[in-house]
C-alpha positions in Angstrom: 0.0 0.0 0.0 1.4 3.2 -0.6 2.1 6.4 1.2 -0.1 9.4 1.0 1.6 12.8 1.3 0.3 16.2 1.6 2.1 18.4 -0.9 -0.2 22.1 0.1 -2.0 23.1 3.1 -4.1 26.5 3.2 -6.6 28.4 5.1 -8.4 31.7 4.9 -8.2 33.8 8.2 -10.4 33.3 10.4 -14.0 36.0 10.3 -16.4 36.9 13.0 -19.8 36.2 12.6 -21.1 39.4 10.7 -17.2 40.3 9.9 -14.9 40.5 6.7 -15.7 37.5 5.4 -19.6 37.6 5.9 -20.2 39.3 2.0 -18.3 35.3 0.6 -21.0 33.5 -0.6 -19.3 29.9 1.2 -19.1 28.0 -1.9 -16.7 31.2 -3.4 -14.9 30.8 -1.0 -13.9 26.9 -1.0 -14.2 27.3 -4.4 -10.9 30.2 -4.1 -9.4 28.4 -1.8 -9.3 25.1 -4.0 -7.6 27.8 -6.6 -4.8 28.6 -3.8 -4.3 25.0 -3.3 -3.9 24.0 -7.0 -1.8 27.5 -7.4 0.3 26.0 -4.6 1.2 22.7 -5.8 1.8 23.8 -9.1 -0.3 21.0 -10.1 -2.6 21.4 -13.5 -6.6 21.7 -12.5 -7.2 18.7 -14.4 -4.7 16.8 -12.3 -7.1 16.5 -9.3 -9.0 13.1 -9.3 -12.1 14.0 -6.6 -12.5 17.0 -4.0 -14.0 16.0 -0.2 -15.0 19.4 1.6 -16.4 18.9 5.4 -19.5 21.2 6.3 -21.7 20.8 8.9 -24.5 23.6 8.0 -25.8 21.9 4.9 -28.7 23.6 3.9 -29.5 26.9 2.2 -26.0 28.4 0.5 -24.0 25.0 1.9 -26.5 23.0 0.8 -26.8 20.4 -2.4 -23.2 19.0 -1.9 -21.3 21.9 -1.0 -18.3 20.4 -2.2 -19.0 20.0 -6.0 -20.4 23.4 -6.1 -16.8 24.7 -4.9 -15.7 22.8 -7.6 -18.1 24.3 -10.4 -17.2 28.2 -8.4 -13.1 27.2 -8.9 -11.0 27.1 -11.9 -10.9 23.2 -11.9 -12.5 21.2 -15.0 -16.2 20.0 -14.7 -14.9 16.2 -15.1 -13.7 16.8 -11.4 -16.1 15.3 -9.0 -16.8 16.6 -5.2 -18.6 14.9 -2.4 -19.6 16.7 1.0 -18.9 14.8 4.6 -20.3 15.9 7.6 -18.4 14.2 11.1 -19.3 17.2 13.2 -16.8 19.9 14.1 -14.2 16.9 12.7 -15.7 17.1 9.3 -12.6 18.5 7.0 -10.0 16.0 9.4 -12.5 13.5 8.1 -12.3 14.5 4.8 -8.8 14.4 5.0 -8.7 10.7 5.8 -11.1 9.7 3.1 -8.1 11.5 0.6 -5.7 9.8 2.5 -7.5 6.2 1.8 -8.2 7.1 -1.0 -4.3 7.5 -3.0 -3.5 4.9 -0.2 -5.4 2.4 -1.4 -4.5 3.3 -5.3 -7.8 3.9 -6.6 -6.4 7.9 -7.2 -3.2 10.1 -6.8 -4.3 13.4 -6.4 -7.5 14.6 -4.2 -8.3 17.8 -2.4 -9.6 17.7 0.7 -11.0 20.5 3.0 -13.7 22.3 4.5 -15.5 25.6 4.3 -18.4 26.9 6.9 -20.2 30.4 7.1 -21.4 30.6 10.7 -22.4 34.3 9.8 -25.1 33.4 6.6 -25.8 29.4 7.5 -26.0 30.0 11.8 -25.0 26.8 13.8 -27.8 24.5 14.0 -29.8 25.5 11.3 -30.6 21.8 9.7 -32.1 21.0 13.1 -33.8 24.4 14.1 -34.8 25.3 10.2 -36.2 21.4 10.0 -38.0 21.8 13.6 -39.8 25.7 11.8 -41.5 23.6 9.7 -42.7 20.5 11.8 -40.3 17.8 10.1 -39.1 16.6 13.6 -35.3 15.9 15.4 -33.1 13.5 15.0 -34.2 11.8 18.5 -35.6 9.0 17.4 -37.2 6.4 19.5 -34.8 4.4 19.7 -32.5 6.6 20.6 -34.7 8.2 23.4 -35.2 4.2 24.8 -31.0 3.8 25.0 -30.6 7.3 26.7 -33.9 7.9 28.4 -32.6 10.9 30.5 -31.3 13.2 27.9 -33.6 15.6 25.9 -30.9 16.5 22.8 -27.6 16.0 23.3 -25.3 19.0 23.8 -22.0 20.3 23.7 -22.8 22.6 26.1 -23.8 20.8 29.0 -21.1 18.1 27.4 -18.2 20.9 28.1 -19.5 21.8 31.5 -19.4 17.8 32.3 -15.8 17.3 31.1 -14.7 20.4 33.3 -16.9 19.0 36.2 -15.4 15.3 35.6 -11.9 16.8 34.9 -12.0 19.1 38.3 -10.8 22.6 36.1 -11.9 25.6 38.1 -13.2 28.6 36.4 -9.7 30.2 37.1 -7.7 28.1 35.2 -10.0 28.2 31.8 -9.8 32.3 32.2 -6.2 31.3 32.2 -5.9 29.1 29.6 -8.2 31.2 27.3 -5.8 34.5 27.7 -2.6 31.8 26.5 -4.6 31.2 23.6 -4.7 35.0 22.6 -1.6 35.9 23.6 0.2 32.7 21.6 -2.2 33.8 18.6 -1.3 37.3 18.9 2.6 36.7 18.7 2.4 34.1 15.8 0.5 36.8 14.3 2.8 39.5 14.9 6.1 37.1 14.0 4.8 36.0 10.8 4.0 32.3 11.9 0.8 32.4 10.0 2.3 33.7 6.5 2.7 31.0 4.8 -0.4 29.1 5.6 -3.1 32.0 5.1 -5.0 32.2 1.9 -5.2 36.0 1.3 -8.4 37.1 -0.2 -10.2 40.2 -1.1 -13.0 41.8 1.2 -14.1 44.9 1.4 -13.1 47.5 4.7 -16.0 48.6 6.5 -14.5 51.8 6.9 -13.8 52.8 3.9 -15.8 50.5 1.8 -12.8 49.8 -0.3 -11.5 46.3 -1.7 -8.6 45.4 1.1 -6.6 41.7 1.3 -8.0 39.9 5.0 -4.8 38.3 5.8 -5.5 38.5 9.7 -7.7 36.1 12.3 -10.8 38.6 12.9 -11.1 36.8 16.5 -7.8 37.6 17.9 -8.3 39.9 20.8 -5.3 41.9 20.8 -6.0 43.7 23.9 -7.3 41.0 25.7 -6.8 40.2 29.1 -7.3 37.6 32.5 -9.5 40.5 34.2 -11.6 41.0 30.6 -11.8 37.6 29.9 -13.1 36.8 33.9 -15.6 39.6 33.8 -17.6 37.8 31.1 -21.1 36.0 32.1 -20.9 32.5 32.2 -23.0 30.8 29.7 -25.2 28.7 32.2 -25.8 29.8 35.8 -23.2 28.0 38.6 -21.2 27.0 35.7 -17.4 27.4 34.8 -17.5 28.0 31.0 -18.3 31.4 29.8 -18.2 32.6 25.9 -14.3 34.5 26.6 -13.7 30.1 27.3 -15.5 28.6 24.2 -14.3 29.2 20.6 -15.4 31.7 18.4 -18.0 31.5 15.9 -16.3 32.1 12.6 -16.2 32.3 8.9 -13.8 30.4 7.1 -12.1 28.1 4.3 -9.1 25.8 4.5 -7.7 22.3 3.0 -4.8 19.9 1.8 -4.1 18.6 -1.4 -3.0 15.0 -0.9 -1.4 12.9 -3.5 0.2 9.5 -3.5 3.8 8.8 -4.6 2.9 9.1 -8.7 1.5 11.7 -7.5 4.2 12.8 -6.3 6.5 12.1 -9.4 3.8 13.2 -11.8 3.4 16.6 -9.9 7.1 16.9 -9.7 6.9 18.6 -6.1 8.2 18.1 -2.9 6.0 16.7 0.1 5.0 18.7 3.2 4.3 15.8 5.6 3.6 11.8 5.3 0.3 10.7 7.3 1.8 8.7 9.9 -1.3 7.5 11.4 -5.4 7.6 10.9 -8.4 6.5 13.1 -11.7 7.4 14.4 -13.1 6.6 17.7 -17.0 6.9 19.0 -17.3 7.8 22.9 -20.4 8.5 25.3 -22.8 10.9 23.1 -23.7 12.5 25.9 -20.9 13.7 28.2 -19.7 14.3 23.9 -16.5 16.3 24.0 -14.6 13.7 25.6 -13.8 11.2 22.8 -10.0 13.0 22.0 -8.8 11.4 25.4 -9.2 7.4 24.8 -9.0 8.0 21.2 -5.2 9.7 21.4 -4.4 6.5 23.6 -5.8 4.2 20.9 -3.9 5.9 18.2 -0.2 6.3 19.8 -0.7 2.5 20.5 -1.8 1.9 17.1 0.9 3.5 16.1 3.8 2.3 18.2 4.3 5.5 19.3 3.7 7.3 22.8 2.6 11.0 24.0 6.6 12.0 24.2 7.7 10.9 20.6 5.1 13.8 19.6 6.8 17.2 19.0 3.8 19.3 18.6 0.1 19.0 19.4 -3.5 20.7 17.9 -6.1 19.7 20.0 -9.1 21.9 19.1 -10.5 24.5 21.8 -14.1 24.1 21.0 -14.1 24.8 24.8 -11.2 25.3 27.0 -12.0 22.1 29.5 -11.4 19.8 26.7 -7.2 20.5 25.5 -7.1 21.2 29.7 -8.5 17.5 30.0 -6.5 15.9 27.5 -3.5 17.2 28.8 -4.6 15.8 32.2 -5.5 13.0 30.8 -2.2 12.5 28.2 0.4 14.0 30.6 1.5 15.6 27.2 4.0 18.8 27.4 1.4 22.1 27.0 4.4 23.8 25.7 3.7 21.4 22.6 0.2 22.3 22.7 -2.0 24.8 20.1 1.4 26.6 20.1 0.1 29.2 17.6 -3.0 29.2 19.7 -6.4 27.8 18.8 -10.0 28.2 18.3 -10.6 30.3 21.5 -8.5 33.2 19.8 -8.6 32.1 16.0 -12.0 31.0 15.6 -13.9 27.2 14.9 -15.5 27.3 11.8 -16.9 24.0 12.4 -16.7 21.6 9.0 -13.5 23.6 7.8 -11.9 23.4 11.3 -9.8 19.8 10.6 -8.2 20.6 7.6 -7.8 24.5 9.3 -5.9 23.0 12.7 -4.0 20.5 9.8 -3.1 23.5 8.3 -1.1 25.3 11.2 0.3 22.0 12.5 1.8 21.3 8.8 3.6 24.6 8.9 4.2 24.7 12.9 6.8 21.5 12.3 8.3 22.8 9.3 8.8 26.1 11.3 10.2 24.3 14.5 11.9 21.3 13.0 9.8 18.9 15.0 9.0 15.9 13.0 6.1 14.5 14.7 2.8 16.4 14.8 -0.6 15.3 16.3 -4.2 16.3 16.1 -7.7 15.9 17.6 -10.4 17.3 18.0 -14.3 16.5 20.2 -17.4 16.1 17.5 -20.8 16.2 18.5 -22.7 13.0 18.9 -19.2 11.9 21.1 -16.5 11.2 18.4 -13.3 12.2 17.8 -10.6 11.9 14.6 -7.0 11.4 15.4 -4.6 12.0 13.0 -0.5 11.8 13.2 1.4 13.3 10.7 5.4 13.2 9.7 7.1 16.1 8.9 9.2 15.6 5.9 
């Protein structure tokens, strides 16, 4: 079986809800971000054998497989084909292992895989709360309601607020961790660590109302601080977590071109990183967001490997109890950890969030020479992907 490699890794910075990048129709914006991989590689547009795009909101502008409509909206051929997966807030890292299997198992050499989501013009939830508007039910089936009698819906909410409950992480040291999170954001920012891995593309300034390149994470709060981030409400009474301590919603695009070893030699390039390792892992739906833990254990074993052969780490911060519980849990080094900092600062735009955290850890190792990288991240319904990747 052969190797599959990935040869370029983008993203689009991050944008608030109702920010820069709120004017993108979401399928534009794969569909330029697919250009910036293929520009990238160097590859030709008719070189690319399928595109996978995670996406979580599918319905109204995301809807009707999201992913071949980026295709139609980029400059690659019709005969390209696109399929649309959605695993949750691990959708794209999903995607990314279908590409993987994919030139792995020999049945192509060159496939895109990525993610796009526009919190700001498709709002979270809005398959389930759009489907309940007109009477066409939940996804609580009977069955369902007979296996977990107690539980209403499952969320990630009161999932969060159990993990930091189960976990024992006080209030203080969420503030805390939250703050790290800006403050390693604002200096990769600042130092250029983001460069090479943002997509630049045009928006226009709501000052001036004139066409300007959005380069930088809209989320990033430059001035923030532990007394800011503790004054904000928390988001359920005699809880821990408040909004300053769950990530940001966002706009955004991101992806990987991955290509097996002819595709390697008929590209002629050089590859970014080998993918090492590859698994999925279902956990308890309803505590939800605490799936990374076993599953990291399951993969280093898998693997051969343990937590110390790992030189960097991107655990996503969909809230701060869960990277603070899988450290617990993993006794990995936090100085490995999200260190260009994570979805608390940079924003989690859900179904392009995988391929977004791939993104930074791809260009992390290069920057650091480490040689090992690592990412997870919690998905509703209690998953979570795991994927180890080799610098090259």
């Amino acid at each position: 079986m052969t190797d599959a490699y990935i040869v370029s890794a983008l993203r689009t910075a991050g944008g608030r809800r109702g920010g820069r990048l709120s004017g993108w129709h979401p399928v534009d914006l794969a569909g330029t971000l697919i250009d910036g991989l293929v520009a990238k590689s160097g590859a030709a547009p008719d070189a690319v054998d399928d595109v996978i795009l995670g996406c979580v909101g599918q319905v109204g502008e995301q809807a009707v497989n999201v992913a071949r409509n980026a295709v139609l909206a980029s400059s690659l051929p019709e005969s390209v084909p696109g399929t649309s997966v959605d695993r949750q807030c691990g959708s794209s890292q999903q995607a990314l292992h279908f590409a993987a299997q994919a030139v792995m198992s020999g049945s192509m050499d060159v496939v895109i895989a990525g993610g796009v989501e526009s919190m700001t013009r498709v709002p979270m939830g809005s398959p389930l709360t759009l489907a309940k508007k007109a009477d066409m039910g939940i996804y609580m089936s009977h069955a369902i309601r007979e296996r977990y009698p107690h539980t209403e819906l499952f969320s990630q909410f009161d999932g969060a607020e159990m993990v930091a409950e189960k976990y024992g992480i006080a209030r203080a040291a969420l503030d805390e961790f939250a703050l790290e999170s800006h403050q390693r954001a604002i200096r990769a920012t600042q130092t250029g660590a983001f460069d090479n891995e943002i997509l630049p593309v045009t928006v226009l300034d709501p000052d001036s109302g004139e066409e300007i390149s959005h380069t930088v994470d809209e989320g990033i709060r430059f001035d923030a601080t532990l007394d800011s981030i503790a004054s904000v409400k928390l988001l359920v009474e005699n809880g821990r977590i408040s909004a300053a301590t769950a990530s940001q919603i966002c706009d955004g695009a991101s992806g990987v071109m991955v290509v097996s070893e002819a595709g390697l030699k008929r590209l002629g390039v050089e590859p970014l990183a080998r993918i090492h390792h590859m698994s999925v892992m279902g956990h308890d739906p309803v505590i939800m967001l605490e799936a990374p833990m076993p599953a990291t254990q399951r993969a280093l074993d898998r693997a051969g490997m343990n937590i110390d052969d790992i030189d960097l780490f991107e655990v996503n911060e969909a809230f701060a109890p869960i990277p603070l519980a899988w450290l617990q849990s993993t006794r990995a080094d936090p100085e490995r950890l999200n260190v260009n900092g994570g979805a608390i600062a940079l924003g989690h735009p859900l179904g392009a969030s995988g391929t977004k955290l791939m993104t930074t850890l791809v260009h992390a190792l290069k920057a650091r020479g480490g040689r090992y990288g690592l990412q997870t991240m919690c998905e509703g319904g209690g998953m979570a992907n795991v994927t180890i990747i080799e610098r090259l």
